[in-house]
Structure formats: structure tokens, C-alpha cells
DSSP file (Angstrom, degrees, kcal/mol; ACC not computed):
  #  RESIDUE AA STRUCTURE BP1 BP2  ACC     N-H-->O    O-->H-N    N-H-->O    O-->H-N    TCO  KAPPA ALPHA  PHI   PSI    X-CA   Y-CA   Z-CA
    1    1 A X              0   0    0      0, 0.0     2,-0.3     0, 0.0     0, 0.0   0.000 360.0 360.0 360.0 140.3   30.5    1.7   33.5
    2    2 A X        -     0   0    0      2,-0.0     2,-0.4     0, 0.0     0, 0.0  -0.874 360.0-153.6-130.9 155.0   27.2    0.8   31.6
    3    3 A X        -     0   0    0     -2,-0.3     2,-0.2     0, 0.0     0, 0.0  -0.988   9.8-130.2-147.9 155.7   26.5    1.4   28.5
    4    4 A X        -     0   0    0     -2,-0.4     2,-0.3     1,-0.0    48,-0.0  -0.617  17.5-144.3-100.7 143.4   23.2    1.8   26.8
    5    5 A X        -     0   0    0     47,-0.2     2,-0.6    -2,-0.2    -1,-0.0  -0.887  14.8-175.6-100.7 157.6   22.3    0.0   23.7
    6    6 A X        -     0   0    0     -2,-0.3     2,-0.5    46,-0.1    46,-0.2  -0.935   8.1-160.2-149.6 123.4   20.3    1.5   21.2
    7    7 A X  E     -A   51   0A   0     44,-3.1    44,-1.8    -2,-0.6     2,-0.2  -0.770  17.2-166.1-105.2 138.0   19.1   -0.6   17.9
    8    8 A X  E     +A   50   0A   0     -2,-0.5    42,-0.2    42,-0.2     2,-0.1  -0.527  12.0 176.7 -92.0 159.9   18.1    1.6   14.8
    9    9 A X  E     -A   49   0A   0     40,-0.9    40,-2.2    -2,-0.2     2,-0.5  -0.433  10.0-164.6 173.7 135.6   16.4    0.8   11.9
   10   10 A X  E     -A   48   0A   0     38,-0.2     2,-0.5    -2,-0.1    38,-0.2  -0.785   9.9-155.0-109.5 142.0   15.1    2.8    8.9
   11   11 A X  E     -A   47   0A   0     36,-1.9    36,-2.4    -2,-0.5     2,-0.5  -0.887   3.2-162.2-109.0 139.5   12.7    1.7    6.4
   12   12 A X  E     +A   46   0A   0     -2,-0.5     2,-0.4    34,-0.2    34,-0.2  -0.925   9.6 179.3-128.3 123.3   12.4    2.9    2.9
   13   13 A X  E     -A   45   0A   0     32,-1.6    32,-2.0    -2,-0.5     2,-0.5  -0.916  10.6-163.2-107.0 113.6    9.1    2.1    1.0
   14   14 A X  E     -A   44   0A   0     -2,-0.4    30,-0.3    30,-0.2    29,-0.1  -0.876   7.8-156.3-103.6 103.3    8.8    3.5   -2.8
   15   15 A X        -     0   0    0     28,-1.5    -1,-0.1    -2,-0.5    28,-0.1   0.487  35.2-108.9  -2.5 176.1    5.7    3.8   -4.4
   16   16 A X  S    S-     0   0    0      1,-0.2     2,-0.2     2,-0.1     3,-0.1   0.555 103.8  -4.4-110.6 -19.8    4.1    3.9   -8.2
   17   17 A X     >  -     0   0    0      1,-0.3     4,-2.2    26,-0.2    -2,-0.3  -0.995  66.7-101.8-156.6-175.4    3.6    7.8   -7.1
   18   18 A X  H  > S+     0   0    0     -2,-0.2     4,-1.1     2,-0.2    -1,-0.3   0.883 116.7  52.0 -58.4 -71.3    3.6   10.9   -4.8
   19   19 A X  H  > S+     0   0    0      1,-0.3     4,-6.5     2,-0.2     5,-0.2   0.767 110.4  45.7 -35.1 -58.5    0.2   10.7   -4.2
   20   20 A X  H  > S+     0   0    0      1,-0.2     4,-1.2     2,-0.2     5,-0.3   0.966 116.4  50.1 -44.1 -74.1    0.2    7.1   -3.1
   21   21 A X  H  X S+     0   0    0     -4,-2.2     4,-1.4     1,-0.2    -1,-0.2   0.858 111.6  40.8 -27.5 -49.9    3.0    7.9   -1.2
   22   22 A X  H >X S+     0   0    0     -4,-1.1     4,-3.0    -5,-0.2     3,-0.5   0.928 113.5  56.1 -87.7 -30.6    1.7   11.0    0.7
   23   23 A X  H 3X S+     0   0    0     -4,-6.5     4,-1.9    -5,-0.2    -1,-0.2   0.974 117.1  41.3 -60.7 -41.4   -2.2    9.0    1.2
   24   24 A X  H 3< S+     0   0    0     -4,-1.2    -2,-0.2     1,-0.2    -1,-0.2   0.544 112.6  51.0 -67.1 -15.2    0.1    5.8    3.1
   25   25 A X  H XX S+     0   0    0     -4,-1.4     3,-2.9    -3,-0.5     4,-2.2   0.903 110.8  46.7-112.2 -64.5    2.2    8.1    4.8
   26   26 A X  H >X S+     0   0    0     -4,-3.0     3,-0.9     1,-0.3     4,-0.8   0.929 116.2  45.6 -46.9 -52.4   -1.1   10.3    6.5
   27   27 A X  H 3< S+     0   0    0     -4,-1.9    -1,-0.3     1,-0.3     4,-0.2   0.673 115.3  47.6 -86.2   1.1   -3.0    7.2    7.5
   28   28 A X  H X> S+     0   0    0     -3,-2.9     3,-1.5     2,-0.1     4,-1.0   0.792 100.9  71.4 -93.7 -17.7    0.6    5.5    9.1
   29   29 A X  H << S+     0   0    0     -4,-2.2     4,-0.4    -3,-0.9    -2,-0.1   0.765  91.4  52.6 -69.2 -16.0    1.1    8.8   10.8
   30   30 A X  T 3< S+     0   0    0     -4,-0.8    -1,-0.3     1,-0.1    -2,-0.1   0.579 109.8  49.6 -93.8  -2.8   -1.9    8.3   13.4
   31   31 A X  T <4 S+     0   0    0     -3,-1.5    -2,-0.2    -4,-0.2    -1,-0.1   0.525  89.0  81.5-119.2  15.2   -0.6    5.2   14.5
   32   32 A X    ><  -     0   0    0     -4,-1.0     3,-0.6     4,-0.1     4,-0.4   0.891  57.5-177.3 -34.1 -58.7    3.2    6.1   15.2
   33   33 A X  T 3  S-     0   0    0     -4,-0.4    -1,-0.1     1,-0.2     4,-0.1   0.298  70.8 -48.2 -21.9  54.5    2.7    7.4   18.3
   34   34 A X  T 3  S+     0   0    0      2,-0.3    -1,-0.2     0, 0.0     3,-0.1  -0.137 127.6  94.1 133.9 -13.0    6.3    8.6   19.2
   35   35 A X  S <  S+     0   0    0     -3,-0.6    15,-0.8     1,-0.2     2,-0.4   0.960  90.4  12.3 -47.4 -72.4    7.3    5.1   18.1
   36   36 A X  E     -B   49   0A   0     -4,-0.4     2,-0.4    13,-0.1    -2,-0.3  -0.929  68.7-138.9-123.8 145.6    8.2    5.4   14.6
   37   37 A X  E     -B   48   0A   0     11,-3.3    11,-1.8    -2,-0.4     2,-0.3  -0.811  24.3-167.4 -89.1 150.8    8.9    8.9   12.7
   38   38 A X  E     +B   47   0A   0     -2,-0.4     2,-0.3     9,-0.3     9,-0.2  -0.882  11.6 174.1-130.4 141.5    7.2    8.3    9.2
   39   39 A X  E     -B   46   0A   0      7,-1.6     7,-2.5    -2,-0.3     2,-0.3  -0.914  22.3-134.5-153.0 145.4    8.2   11.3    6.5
   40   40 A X  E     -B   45   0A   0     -2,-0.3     5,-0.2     5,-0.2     2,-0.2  -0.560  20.5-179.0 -99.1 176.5    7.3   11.3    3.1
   41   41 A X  E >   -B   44   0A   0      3,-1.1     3,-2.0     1,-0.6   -20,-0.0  -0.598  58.3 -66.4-163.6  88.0    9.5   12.0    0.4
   42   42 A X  T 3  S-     0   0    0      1,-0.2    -1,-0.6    -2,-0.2   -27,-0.2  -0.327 113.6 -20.4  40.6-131.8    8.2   12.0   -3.1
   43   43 A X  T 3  S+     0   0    0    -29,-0.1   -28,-1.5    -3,-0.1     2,-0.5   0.366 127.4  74.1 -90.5  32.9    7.4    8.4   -3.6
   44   44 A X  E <   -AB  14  41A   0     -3,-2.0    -3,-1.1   -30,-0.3     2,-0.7  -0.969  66.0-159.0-124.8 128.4    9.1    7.0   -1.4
   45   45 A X  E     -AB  13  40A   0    -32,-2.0   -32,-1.6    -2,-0.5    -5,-0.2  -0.847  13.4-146.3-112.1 131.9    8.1    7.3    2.3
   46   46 A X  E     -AB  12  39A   0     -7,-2.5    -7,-1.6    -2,-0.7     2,-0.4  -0.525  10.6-168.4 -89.4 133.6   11.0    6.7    5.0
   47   47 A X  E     +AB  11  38A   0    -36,-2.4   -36,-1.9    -9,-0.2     2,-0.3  -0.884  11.9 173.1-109.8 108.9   10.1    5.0    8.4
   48   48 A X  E     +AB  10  37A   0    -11,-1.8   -11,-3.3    -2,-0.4     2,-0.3  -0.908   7.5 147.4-134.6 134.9   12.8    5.2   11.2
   49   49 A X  E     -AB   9  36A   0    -40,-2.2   -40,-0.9    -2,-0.3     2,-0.4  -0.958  21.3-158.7-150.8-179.9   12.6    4.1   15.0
   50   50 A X  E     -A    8   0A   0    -15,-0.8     2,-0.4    -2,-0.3   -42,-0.2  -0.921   6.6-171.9-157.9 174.0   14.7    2.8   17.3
   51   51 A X  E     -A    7   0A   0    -44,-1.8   -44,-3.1    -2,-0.4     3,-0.1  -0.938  32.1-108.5-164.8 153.8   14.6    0.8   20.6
   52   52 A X  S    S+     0   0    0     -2,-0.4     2,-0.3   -46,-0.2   -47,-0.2   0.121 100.4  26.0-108.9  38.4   16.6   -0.6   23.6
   53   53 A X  S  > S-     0   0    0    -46,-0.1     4,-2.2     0, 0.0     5,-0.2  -0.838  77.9-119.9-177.9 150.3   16.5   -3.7   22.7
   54   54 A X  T  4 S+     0   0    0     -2,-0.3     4,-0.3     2,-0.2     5,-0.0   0.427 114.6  54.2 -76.5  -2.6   16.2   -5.9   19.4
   55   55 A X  T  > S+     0   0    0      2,-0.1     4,-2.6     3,-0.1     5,-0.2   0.672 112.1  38.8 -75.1 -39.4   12.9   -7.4   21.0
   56   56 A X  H  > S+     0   0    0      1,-0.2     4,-1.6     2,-0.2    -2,-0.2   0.973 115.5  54.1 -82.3 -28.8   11.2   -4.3   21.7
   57   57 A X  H  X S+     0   0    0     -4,-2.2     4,-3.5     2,-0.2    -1,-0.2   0.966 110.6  49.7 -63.7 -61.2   12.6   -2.7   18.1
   58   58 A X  H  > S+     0   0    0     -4,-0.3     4,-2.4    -5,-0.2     5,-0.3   0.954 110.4  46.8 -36.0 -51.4   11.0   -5.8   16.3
   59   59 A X  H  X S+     0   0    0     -4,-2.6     4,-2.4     2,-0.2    -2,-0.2   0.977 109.2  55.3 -50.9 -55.9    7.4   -5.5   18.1
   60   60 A X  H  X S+     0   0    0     -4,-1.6     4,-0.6    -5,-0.2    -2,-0.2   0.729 114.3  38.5 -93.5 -39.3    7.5   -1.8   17.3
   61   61 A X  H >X S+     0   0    0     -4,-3.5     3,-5.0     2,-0.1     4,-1.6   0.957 119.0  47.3 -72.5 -53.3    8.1   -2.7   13.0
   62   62 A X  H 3X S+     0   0    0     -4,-2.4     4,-5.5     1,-0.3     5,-0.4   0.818 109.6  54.8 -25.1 -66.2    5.7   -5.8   13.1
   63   63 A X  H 3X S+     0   0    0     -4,-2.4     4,-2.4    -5,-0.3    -1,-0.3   0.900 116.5  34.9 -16.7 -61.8    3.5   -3.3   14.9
   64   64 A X  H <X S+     0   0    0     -3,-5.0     4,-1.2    -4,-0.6    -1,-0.3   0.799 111.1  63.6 -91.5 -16.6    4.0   -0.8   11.8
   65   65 A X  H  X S+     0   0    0     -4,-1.6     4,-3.7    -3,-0.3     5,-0.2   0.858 110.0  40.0 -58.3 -47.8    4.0   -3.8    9.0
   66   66 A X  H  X S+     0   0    0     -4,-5.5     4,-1.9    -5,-0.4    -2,-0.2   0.997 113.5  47.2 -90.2 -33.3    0.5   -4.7    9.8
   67   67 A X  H  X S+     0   0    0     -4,-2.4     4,-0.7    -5,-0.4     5,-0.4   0.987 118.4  49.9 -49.4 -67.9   -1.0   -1.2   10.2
   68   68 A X  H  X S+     0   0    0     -4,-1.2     4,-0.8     1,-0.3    -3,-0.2   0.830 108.3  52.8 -28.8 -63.7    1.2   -0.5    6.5
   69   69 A X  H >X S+     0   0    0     -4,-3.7     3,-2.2     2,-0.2     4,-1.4   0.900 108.3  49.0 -31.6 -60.0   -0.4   -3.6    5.1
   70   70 A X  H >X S+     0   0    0     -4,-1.9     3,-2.0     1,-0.3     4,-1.5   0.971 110.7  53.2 -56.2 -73.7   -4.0   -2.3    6.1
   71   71 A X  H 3< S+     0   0    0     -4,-0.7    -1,-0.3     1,-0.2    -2,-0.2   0.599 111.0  42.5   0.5 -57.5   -3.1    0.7    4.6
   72   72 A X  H << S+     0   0    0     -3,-2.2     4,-0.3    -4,-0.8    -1,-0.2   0.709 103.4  63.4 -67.3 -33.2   -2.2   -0.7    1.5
   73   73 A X  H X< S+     0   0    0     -3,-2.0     3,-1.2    -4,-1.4    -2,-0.2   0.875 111.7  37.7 -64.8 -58.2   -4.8   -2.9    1.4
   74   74 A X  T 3< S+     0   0    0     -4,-1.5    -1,-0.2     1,-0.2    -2,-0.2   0.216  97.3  71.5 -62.1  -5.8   -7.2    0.3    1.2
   75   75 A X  T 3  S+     0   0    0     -5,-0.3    -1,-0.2     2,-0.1    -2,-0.2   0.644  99.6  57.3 -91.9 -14.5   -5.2    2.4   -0.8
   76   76 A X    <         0   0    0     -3,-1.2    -2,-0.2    -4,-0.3    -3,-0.1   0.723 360.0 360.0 -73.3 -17.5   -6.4   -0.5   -3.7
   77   77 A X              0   0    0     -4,-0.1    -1,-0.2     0, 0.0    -2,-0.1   0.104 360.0 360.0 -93.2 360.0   -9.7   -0.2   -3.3
């Protein structure tokens, strides 16, 4: 018998408002691809993915931490 692991993990980021929320949320939503589901939710926008392994689940936030950053980075300017 084998049994699959599968590691989760949801992130919850809150904003100072919707708007802010819903401009970070469009520009993380082109670089998901199938990876991580991004939804916003007033000012908080939720990120959840999930992996078979705690290697490949790590890569996959880092992955979405520095796109987020950029993001952020440009939503000050």
C-alpha cells in the first residue's frame, strides 16, 4: 500500500484596501499558472497551492513571494 503525500498551504495577505487588493491579485493571477489559486476577497487576497512534496511546495511559494514582492513594489509607485 502506498500512500500519496500531499502538503497544503494557504496564504492570507490583507491590504489597506479593496482596490489594492483586487490591482495585486490581477497582476499575481498571470503568473499562477495552475500552481497557486490566488482569489481576492475584499482586502484580503487568499493564495492556496499544494504539492507532493515540501521541496516542490516551497519552490512553488518563493516562486509567488518574489513575483508578490514585484507587485508590491509597483503598486507604490
Amino acid at each position: 500500500m502506498t500512500t500519496e503525500l500531499v502538503v497544503k498551504c494557504s496564504m492570507f495577505l490583507e491590504y489597506d484596501s479593496v482596490e489594492e487588493a483586487q490591482k495585486i491579485a490581477a497582476s499575481l493571477e498571470a503568473d499562477n499558472e495552475g500552481f497557486i489559486e490566488t482569489r481576492q476577497m475584499g482586502s484580503v487576497v487568499k493564495a492556496s497551492t499544494h504539492a507532493e512534496s515540501l521541496k516542490s511546495l516551497l519552490h512553488t511559494i518563493n516562486d509567488y513571494m518574489a513575483c508578490l514582492s514585484t507587485a508590491e513594489e509597483l503598486l507604490k509607485k
